[in-house]
Each structure stands twice: as structure tokens, then as C-alpha cells.
N, C-alpha and C positions, 0 to 999 in steps of 0.2 A: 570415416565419419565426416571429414571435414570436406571432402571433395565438391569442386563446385560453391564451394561455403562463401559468404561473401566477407569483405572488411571492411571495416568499422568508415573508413577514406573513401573507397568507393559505394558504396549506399547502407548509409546507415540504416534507415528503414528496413531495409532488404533482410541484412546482418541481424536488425533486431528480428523479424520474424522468422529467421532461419535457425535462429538460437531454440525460440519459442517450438518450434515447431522439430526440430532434431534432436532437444537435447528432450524431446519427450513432454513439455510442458501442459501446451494444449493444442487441439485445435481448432481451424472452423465447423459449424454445426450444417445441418440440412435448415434450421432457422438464420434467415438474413440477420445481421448482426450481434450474435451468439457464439460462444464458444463451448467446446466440450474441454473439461479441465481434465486433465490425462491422469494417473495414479500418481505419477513423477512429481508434475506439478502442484496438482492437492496435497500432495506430501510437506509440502516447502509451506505451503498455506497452513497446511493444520501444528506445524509448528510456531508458525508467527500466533494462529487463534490459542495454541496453549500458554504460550510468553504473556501477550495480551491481556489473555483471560486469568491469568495468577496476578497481571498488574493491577487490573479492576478488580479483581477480589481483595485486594490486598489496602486496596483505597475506601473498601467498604459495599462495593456494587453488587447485587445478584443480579443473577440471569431471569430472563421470564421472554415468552414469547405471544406475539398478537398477529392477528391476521393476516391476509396475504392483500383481502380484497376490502375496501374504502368504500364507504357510500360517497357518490359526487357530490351532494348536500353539504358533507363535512370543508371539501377545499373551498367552497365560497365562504366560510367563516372566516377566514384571516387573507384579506385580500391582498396585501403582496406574496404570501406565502401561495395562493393558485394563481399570480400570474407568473411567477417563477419557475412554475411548474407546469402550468398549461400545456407547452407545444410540446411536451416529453411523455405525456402520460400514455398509458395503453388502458382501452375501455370496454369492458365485456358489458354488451348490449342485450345478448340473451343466453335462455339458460340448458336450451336443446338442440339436437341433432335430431334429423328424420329423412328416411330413403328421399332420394331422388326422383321425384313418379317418373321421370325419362329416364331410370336406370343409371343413372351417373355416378355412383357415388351416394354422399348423403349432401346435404344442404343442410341450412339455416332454418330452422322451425320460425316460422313467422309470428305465429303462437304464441311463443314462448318468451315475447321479450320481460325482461324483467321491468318492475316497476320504479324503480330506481337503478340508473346504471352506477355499476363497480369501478373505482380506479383500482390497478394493480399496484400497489404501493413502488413511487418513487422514495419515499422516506416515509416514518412512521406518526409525526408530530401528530396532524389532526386526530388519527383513530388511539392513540396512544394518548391526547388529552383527554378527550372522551368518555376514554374510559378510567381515569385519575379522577373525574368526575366524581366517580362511584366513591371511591378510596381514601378521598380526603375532605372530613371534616372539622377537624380541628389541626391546631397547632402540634397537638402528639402523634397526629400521621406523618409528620414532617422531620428531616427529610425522605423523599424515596430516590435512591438511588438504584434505577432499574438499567441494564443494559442487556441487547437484542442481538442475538447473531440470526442472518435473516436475509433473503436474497432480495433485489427489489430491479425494477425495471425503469429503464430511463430511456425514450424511444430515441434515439442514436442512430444521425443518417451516415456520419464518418466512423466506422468502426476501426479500432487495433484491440489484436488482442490482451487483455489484462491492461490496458490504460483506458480504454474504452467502448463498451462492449452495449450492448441494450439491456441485458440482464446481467449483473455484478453481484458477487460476493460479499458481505462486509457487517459490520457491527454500528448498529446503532445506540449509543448513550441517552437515557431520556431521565433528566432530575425536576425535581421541584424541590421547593423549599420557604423557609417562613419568612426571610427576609433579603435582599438584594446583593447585602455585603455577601452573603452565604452562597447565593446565585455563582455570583461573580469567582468568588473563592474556588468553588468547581468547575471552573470556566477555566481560570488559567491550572488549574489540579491538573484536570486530563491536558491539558496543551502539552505540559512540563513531562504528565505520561507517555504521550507520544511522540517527542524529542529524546528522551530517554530511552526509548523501545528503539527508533529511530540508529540512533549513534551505538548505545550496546549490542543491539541483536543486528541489525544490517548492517552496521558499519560505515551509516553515510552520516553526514556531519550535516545539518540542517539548521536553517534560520526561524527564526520563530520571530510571527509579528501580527499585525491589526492589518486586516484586511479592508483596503477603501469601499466607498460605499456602493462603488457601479459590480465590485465583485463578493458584496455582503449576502451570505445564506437567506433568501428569502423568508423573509418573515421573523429575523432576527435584530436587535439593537446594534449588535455586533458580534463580529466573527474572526476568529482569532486562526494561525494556521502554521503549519511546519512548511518549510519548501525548500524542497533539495535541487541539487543542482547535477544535470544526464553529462554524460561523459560528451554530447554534442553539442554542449554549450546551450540545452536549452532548460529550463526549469520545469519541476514537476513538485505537482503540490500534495503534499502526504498525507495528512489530512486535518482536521480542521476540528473546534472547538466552538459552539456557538452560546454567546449568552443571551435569552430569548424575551430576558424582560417578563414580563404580565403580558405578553402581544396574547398568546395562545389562551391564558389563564381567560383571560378576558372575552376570550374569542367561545371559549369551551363552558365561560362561568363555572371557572373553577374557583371557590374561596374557600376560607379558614376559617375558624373562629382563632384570635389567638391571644396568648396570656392573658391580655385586659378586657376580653370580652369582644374584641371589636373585628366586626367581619372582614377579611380583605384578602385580596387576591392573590393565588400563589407567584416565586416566581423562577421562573423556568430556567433550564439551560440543554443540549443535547450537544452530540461529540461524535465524530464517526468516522473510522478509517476502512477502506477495502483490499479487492485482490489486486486494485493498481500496484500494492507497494511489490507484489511478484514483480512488477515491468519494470519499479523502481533498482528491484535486485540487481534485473538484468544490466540494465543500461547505465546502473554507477560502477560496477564491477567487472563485467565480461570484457573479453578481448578477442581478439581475432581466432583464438583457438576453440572458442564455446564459451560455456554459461562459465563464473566464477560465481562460487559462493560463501559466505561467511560460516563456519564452522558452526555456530549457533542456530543456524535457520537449516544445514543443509540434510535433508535425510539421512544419507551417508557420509559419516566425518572420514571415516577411513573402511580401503578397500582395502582386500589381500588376495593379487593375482599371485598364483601356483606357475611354476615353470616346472616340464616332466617330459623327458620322450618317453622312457621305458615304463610300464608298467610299474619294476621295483622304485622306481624314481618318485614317482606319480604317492606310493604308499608312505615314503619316508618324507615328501613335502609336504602332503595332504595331514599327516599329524602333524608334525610341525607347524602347521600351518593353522588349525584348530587350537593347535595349544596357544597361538598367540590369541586369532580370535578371542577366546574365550578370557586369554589375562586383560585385554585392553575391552572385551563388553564387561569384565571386573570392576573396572574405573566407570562406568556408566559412559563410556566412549561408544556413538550407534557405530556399529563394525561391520561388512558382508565379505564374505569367503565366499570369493566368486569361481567353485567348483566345476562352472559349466565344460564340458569338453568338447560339446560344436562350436568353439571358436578358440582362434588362438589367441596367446599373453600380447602378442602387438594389435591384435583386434580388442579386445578388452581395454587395454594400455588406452588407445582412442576412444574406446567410448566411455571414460571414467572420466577423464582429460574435459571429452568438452560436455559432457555432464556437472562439470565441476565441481568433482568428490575431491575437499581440501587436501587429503594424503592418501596417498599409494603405498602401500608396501607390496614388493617383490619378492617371492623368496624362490629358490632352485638347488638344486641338492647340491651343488657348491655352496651355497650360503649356509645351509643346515649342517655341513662338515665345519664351516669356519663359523660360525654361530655368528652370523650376520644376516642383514637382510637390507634390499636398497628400499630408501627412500622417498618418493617424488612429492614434492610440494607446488599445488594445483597456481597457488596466487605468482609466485616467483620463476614457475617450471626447472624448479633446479631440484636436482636429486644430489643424494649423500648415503654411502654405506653405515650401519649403522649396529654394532651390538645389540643380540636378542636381546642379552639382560639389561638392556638401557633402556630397552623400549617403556616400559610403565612411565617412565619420567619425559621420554624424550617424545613421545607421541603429546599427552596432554600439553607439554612446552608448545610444542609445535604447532596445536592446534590455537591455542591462546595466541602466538604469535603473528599466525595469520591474518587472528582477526583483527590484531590491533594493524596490521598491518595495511591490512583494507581500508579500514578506516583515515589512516592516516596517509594515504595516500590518495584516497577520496578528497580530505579536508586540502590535501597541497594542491590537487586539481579544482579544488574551488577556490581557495585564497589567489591561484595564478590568473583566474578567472573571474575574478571580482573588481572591476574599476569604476571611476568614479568621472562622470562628464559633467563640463561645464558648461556646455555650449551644445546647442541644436548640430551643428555640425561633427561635432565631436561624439553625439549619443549617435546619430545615425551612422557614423563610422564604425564603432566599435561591436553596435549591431551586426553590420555586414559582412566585417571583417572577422570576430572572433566570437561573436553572443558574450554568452553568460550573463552572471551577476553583473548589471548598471547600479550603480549610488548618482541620483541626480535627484535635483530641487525639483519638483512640483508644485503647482501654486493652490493644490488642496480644491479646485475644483471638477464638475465628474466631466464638465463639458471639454476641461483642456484631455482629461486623460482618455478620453473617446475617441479625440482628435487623433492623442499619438500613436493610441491603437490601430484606427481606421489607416495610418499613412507609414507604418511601418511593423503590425501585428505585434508590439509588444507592451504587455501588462505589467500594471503596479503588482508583484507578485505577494508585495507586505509593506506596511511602515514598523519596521524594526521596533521593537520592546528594548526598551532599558539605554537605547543608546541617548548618549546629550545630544540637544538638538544644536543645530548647525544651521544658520537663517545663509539663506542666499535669495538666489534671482532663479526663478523657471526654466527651464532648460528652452521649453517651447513658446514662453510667453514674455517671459521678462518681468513679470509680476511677481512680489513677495512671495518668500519660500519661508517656510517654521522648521524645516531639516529633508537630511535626504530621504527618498524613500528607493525601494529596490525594486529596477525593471528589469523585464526579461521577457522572452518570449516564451512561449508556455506549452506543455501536452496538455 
């Protein structure tokens, strides 16, 4: 499985798509900038949408779903919101196909254009306010907490797969509500949802903060965001939280009546994470042997390869062998008994490995005479013999260990990876030399942070929440500072 495989020192890029693409994940499509998600990889995703989806239900949101295609009329209603989105959009112009009178093929019905063209939805605000229009007219409609699972398309000339693709996966958040504090309140609600999803189901350890305003969600007051930190030292932003003000409400006339009689505008907030945080998996956990993955996201928590020459051998493992299966899918532990016999236990042994199935168990009819069985742990690659009748206890241990394991080994690669420059000469160092997490003064305007962009590719990735501020001097300018903010360079 690993043959030719690349590492992490000599091209990370490479190592990332060789993960993606061996250990089953996705691949590329016969569409320019598109991926096909593999069974393997959708797998991993419809666990994160199930976690997700019990955390927004659990905060009060239902599901509901709206259209795919936008009238263009809607994105001139909130004009930073369509110049945000302008050069990304894909546009169907008309609505037929017809032969080719030179036999070619078909063409474009001329005919047929339509009367207004379609955006293919980059996000869903405009036609999702639109239609809140309908829905709310008083203060007792208030709140709606609606959330979208929903593919949308973002035209993407640098594609990677699951960090950045044209057409992405993901869930879109869309609230209103009767008054601002209430806005807001669900604004940092989901942030703290998806730092929590974050750190318990993935196992990466994420900063949460106030996103400057050259990197503010179009069309929003403000935007709020998680941002983790890739095993390359560069940051990747998990996703985001936006509070939307009356911008939309306004744009869409959307109003209330409320307690006192008096008309006034809803106001808004939306939140949305995609199948990047798949690339995020990859890239804070895997190592040079393939995909690692956290026990809670991974399709299969544990495998049970069979060892057998003989026939009789083959019979007295293969029950053995189910009997375990069957006590550990007991525990609600996902289990496969990989029975296959065109391949052998050191061909399977590898392709679980860099699959990144958190536990192995081995068993061979030596093991079923001494009532043992080995086994391998995916994050550490260490194996241990282990009593059948331990297993109930010592499987779940194991799996919980991992993860906290990942985790915390995650956060020690970001804490060694977090410093703080005082000087222009000292940010551009630390850039070169090691990336990661920057802590440096900025003087809070968009023109210096353009600058440090344009002369060294690295972004304000947040202004941290909660932290005291700390005044200094600019890194780049030498002008007053109100605290540190966090740079890095970014996917």
C-alpha cells in the first residue's frame, strides 16, 4: 500500500494527495475542479454530518432545504454580499439542448435562453431571505432556526481535493430573529458548536476569534471563526459563524411586527462548515504511513484480520473470530471481520494501517488455544497481546485513548508552533523558517494588513476572543497596537 508513497519532509502536497487518493478517499472527476467522494470518504463525512447534525438539533435547529439555482436579480440586493461573490459564481444562461444540424453532437438551443439568468448557489443568504419574506410576520414567527445540508459551487481556478474543490459539500446555518442581543447570542452559539465538534470529534485543538475586515463573510457585520493549525505549519480555517446584522433583512424587506406594535427589521445571523474539515483530518493527524483517524469520525473503529493455512484452522478462527466481532459491535463499537481470502493478513495488515482503522485485532489459532489475540493501535503503531475476555473493557479504553491522544498531541504541535514577534524582522523569520501560529501587533488597519499579505502571503487568520489585550507597536508599521492578533499563512 505504501509503495512509492510520499512523506510528509519531502512533499507535503504530494503525501497530502496520495493519502486522499490511496487510502480510498476521493478522487478527481472528468469536471475541471470537482471531485468524486469515494464510499471510504463519504463515510468519514456522513459521520461528521451525523455528530453535526444531533449538535444543531440539540441547540434547537431543524433541517429544511431550498433551491439549487438563484435568480441574478436577488445578488444585486446586498451589494457587498454580490461583489464577494461575483468572480466565483457559475451561470446557466439557458434552458435547452438541440442536435447539432452539422451532426456534432448537440449544442446550445439559441432559443432557449432564459429570461433571467440562474446563479448556481455559492451560499444560500439572498434566496433563503426571500423566502423568510413569506414566513415572517410578526414577532411569534421569531426565532427561525433553519439549517441546510446542501452542495453549492464556488468557481475555483486552484483546486485540492476536500480543501478546495468548485463544487463542496457542507451545511449552511440561516437564523433570524427579533432582536440583536438574540442575533449575536447565536452567533457565538454555533462558533462554541463548532470548536466543540472541533476538539471532541476530530481531535484538533482550534482557536476561536473575530475575523478582520479584508477577511469578513460578505455581506456580514461580522464574522467569527475556528482555525486550526496543519501538521505544515500552515493554518486552515474550519469554519465560520457570521452575524449578519439587518444587512439581508433590509436588502430582502424582511420586517416584524413586534410586541409594541412597531414594525422593524429582522436580524440575521448564518454559520457553515464543509468537507474541508475531511482535508483538516488528513493533515492534523496522518503520518507518513497513511490517513490517521480519530476513533469518533472513523468508519471503522476496529478491524479483525483472521490468520489460517488449513482449512481446519480457517474454521476455528473464523468463529472465534465472530464471536468477538459480535461482543465488541455489542458495545456499539463500528467492527469488520475482514473474511476476504484473496488477500493475505500482511496485505490487509497494510491496507487498514494506512486506511487509518484506530485498532487491529489479529487472531490465529495459536491465539484462540491461549485465548489471546494481538493488538495494533493505528495512532502509536504499537501492538500488545491482549486476553479475549479483556477485550469488552480493553477495546473501548483503547479507543477513547486514542482519541484523547490525537488530540493532545495535536494541541502540543500547536502550542510548539505558536510565537509571538516583535519586530518585522522577526515575523518574517519565523514565517520562513517554521510557519505556524504568529502573535504580533497590528495597527488594525486593512491597508497595513494587504501589505503584509501582498510581501509575504500571510493572513490575520483571527483577533482571538477573550484574550486581555496587550497594546504594543505594529510589527509592519510602528503605529499603535490594541493587542496581538494571529498570522499565518493559510489553505
Amino acid at each position: 500500500m505504501a509503495k512509492d508513497f510520499s512523506t510528509r519532509a519531502e512533499n507535503y502536497s504530494k503525501w497530502y494527495n496520495d493519502i486522499v487518493q490511496r487510502a480510498e478517499l476521493a478522487e478527481n472527476s472528468a469536471v475541471r475542479g470537482c471531485m468524486v467522494i469515494k464510499p471510504y470518504g463519504y463515510a468519514i463525512w456522513e459521520k461528521m454530518q451525523a455528530a453535526l447534525d444531533n449538535m444543531f438539533k440539540e441547540t434547537g435547529h431543524s433541517n429544511a432545504y431550498f433551491p439549487l439555482f438563484i435568480p441574478k436579480s436577488f445578488f444585486s440586493k446586498e451589494a457587498d454580499h454580490v461583489e464577494g461573490f461575483a468572480k466565483e459564481c457559475a451561470i446557466v444562461t439557458h434552458y435547452r439542448l438541440k442536435n447539432d444540424p452539422d451532426g456534432k453532437g448537440v449544442v446550445v438551443d439559441g432559443d432557449a435562453k432564459l429570461e433571467e439568468e440562474l446563479i448556481i448557489r455559492p451560499t444560500s443568504e439572498t434566496i433563503i431571505w426571500d423566502t423568510y419574506r413569506n414566513w415572517i410576520q410578526s414577532y411569534r414567527d421569531l426565532p427561525i432556526l433553519v439549517n441546510q445540508w446542501a452542495n453549492v459551487v464556488r468557481w475555483e481556478m486552484r483546486t485540492r481535493m476536500f480543501l478546495r474543490t468548485a463544487e463542496f459539500l457542507w451545511q449552511e446555518g440561516h437564523t433570524a430573529h427579533a432582536t440583536e442581543q438574540e442575533a449575536l447570542e447565536e452567533t457565538y452559539q454555533m462558533l462554541d458548536v463548532y470548536a466543540d465538534f472541533a476538539e471532541n470529534f476530530m481531535a484538533i485543538p482550534v482557536l476561536k476569534g473575530l475575523k478582520s475586515e479584508n477577511e469578513r463573510f460578505a455581506g456580514a457585520l461580522e464574522t467569527f471563526c475556528i482555525e486550526a493549525l496543519m501538521q505544515d505549519g500552515k493554518a486552515l480555517q474550519a469554519g465560520t459563524s457570521h452575524f449578519l446584522g439587518q444587512n439581508f433583512a433590509k436588502a430582502f424587506d424582511v420586517k416584524f411586527a413586534s410586541k409594541e406594535g412597531k414594525l422593524e427589521h429582522v436580524w440575521a445571523t448564518s454559520w457553515g462548515v464543509s468537507t474541508r474539515l475531511v482535508g483538516a483530518l488528513i493533515m492534523a493527524h496522518s503520518d507518513d504511513n497513511g490517513l490517521v483517524l480519530p476513533p469518533k469520525l472513523a468508519p471503522i473503529q476496529t478491524v479483525i484480520v483472521p490468520i489460517y493455512k488449513t482449512e481446519d484452522q480457517r474454521k476455528v478462527v473464523f468463529e472465534k473470530a465472530a464471536e468477538i466481532k459480535k461482543l465488541l459491535k455489542g458495545l456499539g463499537i463500528r467492527v469488520k471481520f475482514d473474511d476476504r481470502d484473496t488477500h493475505k493478513p500482511g496485505w490487509k495488515f497494510n491496507e487498514y494501517e494506512f486506511k487509518g482503522v484506530p485498532v487491529r485485532i489479529a487472531i490465529g489459532p495459536r491465539d484462540v488455544e491461549n485465548g489471546t489475540v494481538e493488538i495494533a493501535r493505528r495512532d502509536l503503531l504499537k501492538k500488545d497481546i491482549v486476553a479475549t475476555d479483556q477485550l469488552v473493557q480493553r477495546v473501548p479504553e483503547l479507543l477513547d485513548d486514542i482519541q484523547d491522544t490525537l488530540f493532545q498531541r495535536a494541541l502540543t504541535f500547536r502550542e510548539e508552533n505558536t510565537r509571538k514577534a516583535d519586530s518585522w524582522e522577526e515575523f518574517v523569520h519565523i514565517l520562513d523558517d517554521k510557519g505556524g501560529f504568529i502573535l504580533a501587533h497590528w495597527d488594525g488597519t486593512a491597508e497595513t494588513e494587504q501589505k503584509i499579505k501582498d510581501e509575504t502571503k500571510a493572513t490575520i487568520r483571527c483577533i482571538p476572543l477573550g484574550d486581555k489585550k496587550e497594546p504594543g507597536k505594529c510589527v509592519y508599521t510602528g503605529k499603535p497596537s490594541e493587542g496581538r492578533v494571529v498570522f499565518a499563512r493559510a489553505y
